[in-house]
N, C-alpha and C positions, 0 to 999 in steps of 0.2 A: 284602359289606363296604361297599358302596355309602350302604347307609340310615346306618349308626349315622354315616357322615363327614356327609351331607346334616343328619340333628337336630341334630350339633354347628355345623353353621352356622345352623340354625336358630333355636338358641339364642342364640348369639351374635347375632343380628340382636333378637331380642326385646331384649335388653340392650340393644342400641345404640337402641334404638326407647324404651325405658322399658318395655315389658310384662315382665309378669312370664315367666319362662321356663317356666312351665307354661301359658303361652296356647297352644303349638302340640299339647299333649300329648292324644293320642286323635282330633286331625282328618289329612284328607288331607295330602299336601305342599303339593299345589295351593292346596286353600282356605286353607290356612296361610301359607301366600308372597303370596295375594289379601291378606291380611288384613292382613299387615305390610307389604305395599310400600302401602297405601291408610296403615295409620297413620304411615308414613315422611315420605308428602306432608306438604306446608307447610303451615300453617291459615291462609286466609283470613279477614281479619276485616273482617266487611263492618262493622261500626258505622264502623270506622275508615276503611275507604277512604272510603264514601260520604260521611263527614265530609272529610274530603279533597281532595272530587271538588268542594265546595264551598265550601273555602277555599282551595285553592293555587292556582286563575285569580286572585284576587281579589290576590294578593300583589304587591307590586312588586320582590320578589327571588325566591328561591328556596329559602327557607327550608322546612323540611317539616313539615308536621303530627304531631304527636309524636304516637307509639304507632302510626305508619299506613305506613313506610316499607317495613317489607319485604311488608306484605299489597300495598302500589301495584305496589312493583319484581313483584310474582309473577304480576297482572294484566296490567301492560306486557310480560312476557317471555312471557304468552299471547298477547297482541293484536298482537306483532312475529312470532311464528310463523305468527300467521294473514295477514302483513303487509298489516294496519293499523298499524302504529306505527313510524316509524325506529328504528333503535337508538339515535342520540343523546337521542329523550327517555325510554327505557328506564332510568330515574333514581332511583324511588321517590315523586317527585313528581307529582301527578295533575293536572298543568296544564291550558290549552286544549288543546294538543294533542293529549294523554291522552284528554280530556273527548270532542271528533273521533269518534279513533278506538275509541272505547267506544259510539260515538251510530252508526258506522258498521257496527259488529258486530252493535249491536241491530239497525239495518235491514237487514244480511244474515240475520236466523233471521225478519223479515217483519215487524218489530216497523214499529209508525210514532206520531207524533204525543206524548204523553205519554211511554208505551214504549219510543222512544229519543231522551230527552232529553240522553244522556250518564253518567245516574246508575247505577250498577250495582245490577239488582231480581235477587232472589233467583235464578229462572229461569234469567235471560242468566249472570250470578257463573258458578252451578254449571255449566252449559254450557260456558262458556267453561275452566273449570278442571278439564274432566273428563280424566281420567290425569295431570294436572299439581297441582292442587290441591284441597285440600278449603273448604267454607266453613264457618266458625262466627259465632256470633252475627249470624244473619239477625235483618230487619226489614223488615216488610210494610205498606203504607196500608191494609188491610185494606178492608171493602167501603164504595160509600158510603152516607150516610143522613141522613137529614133533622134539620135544626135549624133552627128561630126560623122556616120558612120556606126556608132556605136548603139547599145539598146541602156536606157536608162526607164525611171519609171517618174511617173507625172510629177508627183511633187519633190523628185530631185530636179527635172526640168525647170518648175518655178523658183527654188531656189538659187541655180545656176543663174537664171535672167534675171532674178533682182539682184546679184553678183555682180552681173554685168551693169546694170545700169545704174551700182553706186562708184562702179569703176569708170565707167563711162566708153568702156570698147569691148569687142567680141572678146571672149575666152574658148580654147578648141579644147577637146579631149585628145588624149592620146590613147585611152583604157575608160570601157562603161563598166557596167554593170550587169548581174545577170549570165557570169562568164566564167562559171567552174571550173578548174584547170587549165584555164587560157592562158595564163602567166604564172608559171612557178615559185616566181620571186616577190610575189603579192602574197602568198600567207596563205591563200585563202580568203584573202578579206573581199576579192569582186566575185567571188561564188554566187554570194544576192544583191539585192537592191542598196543602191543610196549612196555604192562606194562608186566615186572616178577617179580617174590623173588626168591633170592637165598640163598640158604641153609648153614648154617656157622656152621654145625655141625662139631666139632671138631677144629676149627679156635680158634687162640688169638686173642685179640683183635687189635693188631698190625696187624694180616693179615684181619682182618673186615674192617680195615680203607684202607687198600690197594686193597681191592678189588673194593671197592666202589668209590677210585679215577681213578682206572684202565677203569672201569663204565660210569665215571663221564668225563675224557679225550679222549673217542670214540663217548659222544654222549649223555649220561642219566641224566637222574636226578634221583640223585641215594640216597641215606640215608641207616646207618644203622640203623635198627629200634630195640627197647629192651622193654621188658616185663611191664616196669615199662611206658613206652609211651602210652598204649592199649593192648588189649587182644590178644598178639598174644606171641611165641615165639621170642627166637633173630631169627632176619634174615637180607637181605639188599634189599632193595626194591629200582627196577627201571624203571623207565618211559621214551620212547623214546622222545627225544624231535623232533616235527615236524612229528612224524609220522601220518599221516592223518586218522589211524583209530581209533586213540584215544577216547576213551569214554568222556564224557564232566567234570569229577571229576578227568581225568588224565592230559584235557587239563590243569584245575586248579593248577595242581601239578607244572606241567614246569612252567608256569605262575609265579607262587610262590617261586622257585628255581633261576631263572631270578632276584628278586625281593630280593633275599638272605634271602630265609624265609624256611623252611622244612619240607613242603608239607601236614603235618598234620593239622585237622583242628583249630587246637587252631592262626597257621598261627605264630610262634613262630620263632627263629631267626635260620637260617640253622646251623648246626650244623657238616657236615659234611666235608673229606676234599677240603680245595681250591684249585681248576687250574681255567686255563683258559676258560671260557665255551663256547664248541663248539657244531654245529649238525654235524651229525656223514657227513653229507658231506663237512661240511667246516673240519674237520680231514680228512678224506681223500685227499681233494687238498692241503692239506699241507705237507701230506706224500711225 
């Protein structure tokens, strides 16, 4: 009498799950109960935390990033069991403190430099969420590779080309990525991945503003920057938003772009042009 009471809980769990109730029918108990308590967990959504991760330091309240609240809360209530994280900032919001203790979990599995910058990469997520959460909608820097001379990483590279081909001409770099201390007058921000400058030698300033929206509509946070701002030449300087290897002065950058502000440190009103702002994968599903 035992089986026929266990399938009618079984069934009743697929219900409460969304599956169909012929998901458990012809497998074990076991594999069957794996199979529903795994689709029961909570989905993490890493698009949204790591968006997150880099705009709620940036805030001067405590406002949350929409669409990223219960994926942060599911994260903080892993990183408080692993106690890295008080329970008072177990919130939903992925403050600094958040930021911390996410940089300190990655240096507990041996991560360093890049690795645990605070930003949650595919890897550490799943680890961290293993019997408590699942993750969807990953997103990887993918490998890196040369441009103009410089070293960028894959999916800055796809971004830059679909750049290009809503501009409709080559765009060069002057500055990749990947490049610690290479330039002093960068912040910091090309230490990791996803930060460039491109070169507007020979550009009006009508096409400096188009490149920078063309930039700005694939995915960046982008600005044209002039002489008179800091010590550098014109050029347009852009920063992937969401890409995980972000140096911690690049995170601040998007952060501050989100916030309609233009990324330099004075923290001044953006200046560049308006669209809609997307990461380079919510432009792609739109395509």
């Amino acid at each position: 009498m035992r089986r026929p009471r266990l399938a009618i809980g079984l069934a009743t769990l697929c219900v409460a799950v969304g599956l169909p109730v012929h998901a458990w029918a012809g497998t074990s108990d076991t594999t069957t109960r794996q199979t529903l308590t795994t689709a029961a967990r909570p989905v993490v959504d890493m698009e949204a935390t790591v968006l997150a991760a880099q705009i709620d330091p940036r805030r001067a309240d405590s406002t949350l990033t929409p669409g990223a609240q219960a994926s942060v809360l599911a994260v903080e209530q892993a990183l408080q069991a692993k106690s890295l994280l008080a329970a008072q900032w177990v919130d939903g919001y992925f403050g600094t403190q958040t930021v911390s203790a996410y940089a300190a979990y990655q240096r507990s599995l041996g991560y360093t430099g890049l690795d645990a910058n605070g930003l949650p990469g595919t890897t550490s997520l799943t680890k961290l969420g293993q019997d408590r959460y699942t993750v969807g909608n990953t997103i990887s820097p993918g490998a890196e590779v040369a441009r103009d001379g410089y070293v960028v990483n894959a999916r800055t590279q796809a971004m830059l080309t679909e750049a290009e081909r809503l501009l409709g001409y080559k765009i060069v770099l002057d500055q990749g990525s990947y490049n610690p201390g290479g330039d002093p007058t960068s912040a910091g921000t090309h230490d990791g991945g996803g930060v460039v400058d491109i070169s507007v030698t020979g550009m009006t300033a009508a096409k400096r503003t188009a490149v920078a929206k063309a930039l700005r509509q694939v995915g960046f946070a982008a600005w044209v920057r002039s002489p008179s701002q800091g010590d550098w030449p014109w050029h347009i300087h852009a920063t992937a938003i969401n890409d995980t290897d972000l140096s911690t002065q690049a995170q601040h950058q998007v952060g501050d772009y989100y916030l309609g502000l233009n990324g330099l440190a004075n923290r001044g009103p953006d200046d560049g042009p308006q669209v809609s702002i997307k990461t380079w994968e919510q432009y792609k599903r739109a395509q």
